[in-house]
MARFI-786088 format. One line per field, with one value per residue: residue number from 0; residue in three letters; x, y, z of N, C-alpha, C, O in turn. Coordinates in pm, whole numbers, always signed. Layout:
# MARFI-786088
pos	(NUM, ...)
code	(ala, ...)
nxx	(X, ...)
nyy	(Y, ...)
nzz	(Z, ...)
caxx	(X, ...)
cayy	(Y, ...)
cazz	(Z, ...)
cxx	(X, ...)
cyy	(Y, ...)
czz	(Z, ...)
oxx	(X, ...)
oyy	(Y, ...)
ozz	(Z, ...)
//
This chain:
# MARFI-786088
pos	(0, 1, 2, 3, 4, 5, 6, 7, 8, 9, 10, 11, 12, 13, 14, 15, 16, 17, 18, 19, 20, 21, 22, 23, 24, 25, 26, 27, 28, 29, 30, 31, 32, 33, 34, 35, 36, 37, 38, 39, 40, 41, 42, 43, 44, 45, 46, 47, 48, 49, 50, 51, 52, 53, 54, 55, 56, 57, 58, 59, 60, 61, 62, 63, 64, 65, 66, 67, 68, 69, 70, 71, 72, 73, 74, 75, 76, 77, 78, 79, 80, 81, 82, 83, 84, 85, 86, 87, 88, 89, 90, 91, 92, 93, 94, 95, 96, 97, 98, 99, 100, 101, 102, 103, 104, 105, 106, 107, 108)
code	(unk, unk, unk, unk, unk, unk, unk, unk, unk, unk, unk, unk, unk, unk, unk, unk, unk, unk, unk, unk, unk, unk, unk, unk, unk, unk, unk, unk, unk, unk, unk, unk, unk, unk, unk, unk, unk, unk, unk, unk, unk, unk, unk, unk, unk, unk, unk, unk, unk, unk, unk, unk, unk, unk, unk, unk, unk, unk, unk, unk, unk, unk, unk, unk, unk, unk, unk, unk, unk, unk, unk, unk, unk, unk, unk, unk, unk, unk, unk, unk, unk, unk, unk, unk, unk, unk, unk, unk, unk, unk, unk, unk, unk, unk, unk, unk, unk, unk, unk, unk, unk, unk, unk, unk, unk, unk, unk, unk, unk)
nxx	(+8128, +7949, +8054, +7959, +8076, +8050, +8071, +8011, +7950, +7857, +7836, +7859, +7933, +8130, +8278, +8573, +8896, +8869, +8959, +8945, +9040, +9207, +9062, +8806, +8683, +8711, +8764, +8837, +8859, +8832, +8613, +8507, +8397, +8223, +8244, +8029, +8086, +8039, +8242, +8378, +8127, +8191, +8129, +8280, +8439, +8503, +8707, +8712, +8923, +8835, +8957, +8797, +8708, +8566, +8439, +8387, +8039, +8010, +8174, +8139, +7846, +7962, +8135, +7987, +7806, +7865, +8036, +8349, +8256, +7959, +7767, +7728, +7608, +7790, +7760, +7918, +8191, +8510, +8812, +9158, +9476, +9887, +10141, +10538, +10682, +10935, +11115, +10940, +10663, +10324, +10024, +9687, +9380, +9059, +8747, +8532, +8308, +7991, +7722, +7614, +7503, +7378, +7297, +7303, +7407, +7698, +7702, +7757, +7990)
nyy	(+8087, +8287, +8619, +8905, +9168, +9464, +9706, +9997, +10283, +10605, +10951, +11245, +11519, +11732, +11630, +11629, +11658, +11399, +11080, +10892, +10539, +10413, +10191, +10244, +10136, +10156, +10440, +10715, +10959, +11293, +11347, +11590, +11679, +11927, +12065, +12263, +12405, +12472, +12663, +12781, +12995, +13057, +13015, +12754, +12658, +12351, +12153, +11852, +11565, +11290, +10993, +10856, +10525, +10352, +10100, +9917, +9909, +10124, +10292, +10357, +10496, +10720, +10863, +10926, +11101, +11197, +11531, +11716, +11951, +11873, +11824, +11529, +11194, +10935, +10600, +10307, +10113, +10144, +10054, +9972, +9984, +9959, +10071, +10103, +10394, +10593, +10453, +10463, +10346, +10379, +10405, +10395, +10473, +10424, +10504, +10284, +10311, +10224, +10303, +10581, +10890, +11214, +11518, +11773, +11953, +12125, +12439, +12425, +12564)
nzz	(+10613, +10392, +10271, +10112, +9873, +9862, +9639, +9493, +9335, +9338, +9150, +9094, +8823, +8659, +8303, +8215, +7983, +7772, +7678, +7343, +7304, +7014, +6907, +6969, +7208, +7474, +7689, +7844, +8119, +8276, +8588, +8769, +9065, +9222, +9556, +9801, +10111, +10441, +10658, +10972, +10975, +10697, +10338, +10177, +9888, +9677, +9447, +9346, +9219, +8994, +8829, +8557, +8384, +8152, +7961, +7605, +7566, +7705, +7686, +7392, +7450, +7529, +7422, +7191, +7308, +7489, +7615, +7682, +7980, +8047, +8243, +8445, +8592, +8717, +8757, +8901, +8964, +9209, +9113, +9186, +9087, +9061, +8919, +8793, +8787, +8622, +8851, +9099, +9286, +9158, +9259, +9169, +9210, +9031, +8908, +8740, +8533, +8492, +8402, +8217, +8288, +8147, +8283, +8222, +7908, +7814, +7655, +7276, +7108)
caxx	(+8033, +8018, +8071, +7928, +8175, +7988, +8160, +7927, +7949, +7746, +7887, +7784, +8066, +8175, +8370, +8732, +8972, +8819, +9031, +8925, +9148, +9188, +8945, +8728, +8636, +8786, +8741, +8917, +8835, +8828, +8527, +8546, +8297, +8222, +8187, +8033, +8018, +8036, +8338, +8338, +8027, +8228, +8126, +8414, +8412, +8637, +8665, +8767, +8888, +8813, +8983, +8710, +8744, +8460, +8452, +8281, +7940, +7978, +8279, +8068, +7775, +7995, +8217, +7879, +7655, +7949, +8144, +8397, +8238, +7865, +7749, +7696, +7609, +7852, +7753, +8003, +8262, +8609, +8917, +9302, +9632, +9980, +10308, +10605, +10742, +11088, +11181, +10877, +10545, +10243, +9892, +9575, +9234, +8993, +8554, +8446, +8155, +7889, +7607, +7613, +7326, +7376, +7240, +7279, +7531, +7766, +7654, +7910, +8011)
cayy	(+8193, +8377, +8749, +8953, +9280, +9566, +9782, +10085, +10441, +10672, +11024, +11389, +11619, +11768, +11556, +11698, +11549, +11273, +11014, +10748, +10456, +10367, +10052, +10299, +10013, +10202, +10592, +10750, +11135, +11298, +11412, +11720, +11711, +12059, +12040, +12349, +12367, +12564, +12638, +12906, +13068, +13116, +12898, +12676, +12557, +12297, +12082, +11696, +11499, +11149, +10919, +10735, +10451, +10223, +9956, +9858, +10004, +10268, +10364, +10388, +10576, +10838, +10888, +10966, +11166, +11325, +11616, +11839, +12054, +11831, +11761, +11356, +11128, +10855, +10447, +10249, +10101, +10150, +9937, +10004, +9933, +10012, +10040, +10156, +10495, +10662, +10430, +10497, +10272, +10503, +10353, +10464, +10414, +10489, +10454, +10194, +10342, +10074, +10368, +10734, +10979, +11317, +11614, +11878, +12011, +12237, +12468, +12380, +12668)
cazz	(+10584, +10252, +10237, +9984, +9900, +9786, +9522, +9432, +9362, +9188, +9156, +9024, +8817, +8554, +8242, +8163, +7912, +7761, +7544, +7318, +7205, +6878, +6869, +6989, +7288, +7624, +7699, +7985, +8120, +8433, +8666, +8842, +9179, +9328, +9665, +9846, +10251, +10546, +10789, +11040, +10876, +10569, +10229, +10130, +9814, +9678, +9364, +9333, +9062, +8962, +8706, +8505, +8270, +8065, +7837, +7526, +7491, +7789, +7638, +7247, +7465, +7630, +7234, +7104, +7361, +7624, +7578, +7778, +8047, +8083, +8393, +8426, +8672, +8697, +8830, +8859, +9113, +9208, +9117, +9165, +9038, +9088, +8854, +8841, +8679, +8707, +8987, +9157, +9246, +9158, +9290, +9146, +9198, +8921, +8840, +8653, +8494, +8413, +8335, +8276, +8234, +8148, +8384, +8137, +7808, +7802, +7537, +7225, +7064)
cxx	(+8067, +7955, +8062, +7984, +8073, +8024, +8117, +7938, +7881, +7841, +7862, +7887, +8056, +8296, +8465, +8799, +8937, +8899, +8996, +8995, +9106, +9081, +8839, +8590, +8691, +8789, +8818, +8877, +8810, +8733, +8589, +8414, +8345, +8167, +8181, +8023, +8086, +8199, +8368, +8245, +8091, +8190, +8306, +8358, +8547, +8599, +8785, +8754, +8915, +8887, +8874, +8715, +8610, +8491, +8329, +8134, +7936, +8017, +8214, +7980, +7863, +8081, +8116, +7829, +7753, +8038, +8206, +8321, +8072, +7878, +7699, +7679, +7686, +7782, +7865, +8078, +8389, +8701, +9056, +9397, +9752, +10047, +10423, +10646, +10836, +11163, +11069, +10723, +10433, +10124, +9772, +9458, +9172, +8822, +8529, +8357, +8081, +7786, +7669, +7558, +7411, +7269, +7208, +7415, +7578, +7738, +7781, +7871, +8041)
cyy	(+8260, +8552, +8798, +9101, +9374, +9668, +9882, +10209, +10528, +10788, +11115, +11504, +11628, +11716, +11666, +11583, +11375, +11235, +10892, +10662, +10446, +10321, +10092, +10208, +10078, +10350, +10584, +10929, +11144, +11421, +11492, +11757, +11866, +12003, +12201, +12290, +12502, +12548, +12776, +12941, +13097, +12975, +12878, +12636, +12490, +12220, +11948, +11621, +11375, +11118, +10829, +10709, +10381, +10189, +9960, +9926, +10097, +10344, +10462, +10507, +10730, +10901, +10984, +11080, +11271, +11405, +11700, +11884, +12008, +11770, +11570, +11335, +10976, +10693, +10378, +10154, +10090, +10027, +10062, +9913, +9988, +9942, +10084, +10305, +10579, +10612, +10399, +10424, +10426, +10365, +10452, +10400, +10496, +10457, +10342, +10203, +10206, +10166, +10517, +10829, +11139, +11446, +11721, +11859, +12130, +12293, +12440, +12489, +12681)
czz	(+10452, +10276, +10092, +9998, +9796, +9721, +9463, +9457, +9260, +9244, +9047, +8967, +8662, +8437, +8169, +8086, +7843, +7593, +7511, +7295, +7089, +6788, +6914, +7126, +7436, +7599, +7841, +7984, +8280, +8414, +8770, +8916, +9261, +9411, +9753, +9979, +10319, +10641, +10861, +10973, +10760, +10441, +10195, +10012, +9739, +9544, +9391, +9203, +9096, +8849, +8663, +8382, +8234, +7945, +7750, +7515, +7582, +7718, +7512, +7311, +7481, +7508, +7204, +7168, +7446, +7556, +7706, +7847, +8059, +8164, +8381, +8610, +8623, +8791, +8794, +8997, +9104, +9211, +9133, +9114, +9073, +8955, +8853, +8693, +8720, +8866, +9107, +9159, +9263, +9154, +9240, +9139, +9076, +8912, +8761, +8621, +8420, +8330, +8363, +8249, +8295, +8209, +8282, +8071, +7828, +7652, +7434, +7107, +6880)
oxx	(+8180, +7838, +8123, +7959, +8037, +7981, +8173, +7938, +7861, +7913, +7846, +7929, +7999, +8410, +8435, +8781, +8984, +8907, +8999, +9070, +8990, +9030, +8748, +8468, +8709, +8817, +8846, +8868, +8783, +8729, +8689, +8332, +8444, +8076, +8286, +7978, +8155, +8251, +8382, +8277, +8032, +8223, +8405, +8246, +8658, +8479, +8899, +8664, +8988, +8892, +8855, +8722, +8544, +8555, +8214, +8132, +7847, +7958, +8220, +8003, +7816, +8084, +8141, +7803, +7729, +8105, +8142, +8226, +8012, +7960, +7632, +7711, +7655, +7763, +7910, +8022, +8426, +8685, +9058, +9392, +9731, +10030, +10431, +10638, +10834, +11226, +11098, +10656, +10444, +10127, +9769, +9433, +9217, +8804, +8447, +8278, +8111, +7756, +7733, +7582, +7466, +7156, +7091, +7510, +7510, +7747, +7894, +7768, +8064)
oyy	(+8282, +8588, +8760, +9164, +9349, +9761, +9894, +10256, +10516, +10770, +11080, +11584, +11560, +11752, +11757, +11462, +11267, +11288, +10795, +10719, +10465, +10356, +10009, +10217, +9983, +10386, +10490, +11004, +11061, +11516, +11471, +11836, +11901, +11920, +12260, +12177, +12593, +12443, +12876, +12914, +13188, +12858, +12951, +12585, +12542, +12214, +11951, +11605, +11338, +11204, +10727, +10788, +10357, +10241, +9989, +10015, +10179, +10442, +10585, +10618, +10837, +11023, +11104, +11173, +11391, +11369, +11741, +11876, +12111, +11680, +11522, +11405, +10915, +10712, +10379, +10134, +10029, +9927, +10182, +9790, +10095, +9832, +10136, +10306, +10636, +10674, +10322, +10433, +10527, +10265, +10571, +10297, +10602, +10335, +10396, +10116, +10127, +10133, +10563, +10856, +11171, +11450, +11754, +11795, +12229, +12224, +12431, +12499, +12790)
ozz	(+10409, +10294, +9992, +10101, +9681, +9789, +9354, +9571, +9140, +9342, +8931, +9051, +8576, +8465, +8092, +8101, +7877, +7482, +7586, +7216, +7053, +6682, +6917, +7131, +7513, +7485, +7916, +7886, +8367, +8336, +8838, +8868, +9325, +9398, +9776, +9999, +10273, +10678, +10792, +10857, +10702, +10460, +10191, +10010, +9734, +9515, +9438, +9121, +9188, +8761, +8729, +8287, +8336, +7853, +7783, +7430, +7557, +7674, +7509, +7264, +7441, +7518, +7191, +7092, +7466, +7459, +7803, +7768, +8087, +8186, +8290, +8706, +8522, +8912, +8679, +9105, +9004, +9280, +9106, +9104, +9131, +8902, +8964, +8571, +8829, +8952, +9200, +9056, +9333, +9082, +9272, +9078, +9030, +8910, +8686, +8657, +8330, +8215, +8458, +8131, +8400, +8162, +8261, +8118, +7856, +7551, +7482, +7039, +6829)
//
């Protein structure tokens, strides 16, 4: 039988820290999902961060058009890795943005 693995995530947040390389071909920055909700009648709210990486022309779009503190919608799908540092294996998952459409700008001052 063949199994088909489905790999997809879209996701709604705010871009923090964003670094280009050199060759200007790979970006890296982290999303910051608010999440409001309810517990006992009281609002909770909470924030979550993402590591997200793209390649090649995401990477060029998101150089050009994204900045700090704009809301985005992210597509993409998750991969991991592990290595080691100080002794220590460190695992991380991260986004793979394929597309990413801006919601609104943070005004830039």
């Amino acid at each position: 039988k063949f199994k088909m693995a489905i790999n997809n995530v879209q996701i709604e947040g705010n871009v923090s820290n964003v670094k280009l390389n050199d060759k200007k071909n790979f970006i890296s920055f982290s999303l910051a999902e608010n999440i409001t909700y309810k517990k006992d009648d009281k609002e909770v709210k909470e924030t979550h961060w993402y590591s997200v990486v793209a390649h090649k022309g995401t990477a060029q779009f998101i150089d050009r058009n994204i900045a700090q503190g704009d809301k985005v919608i992210i597509f993409g799908r998750l991969t991991s890795n592990s290595y080691e540092s100080d002794g220590k294996t460190i695992n991380q998952t991260q986004i793979v943005a394929n597309d990413v459409r801006v919601i609104y700008r943070k005004e830039q001052k």
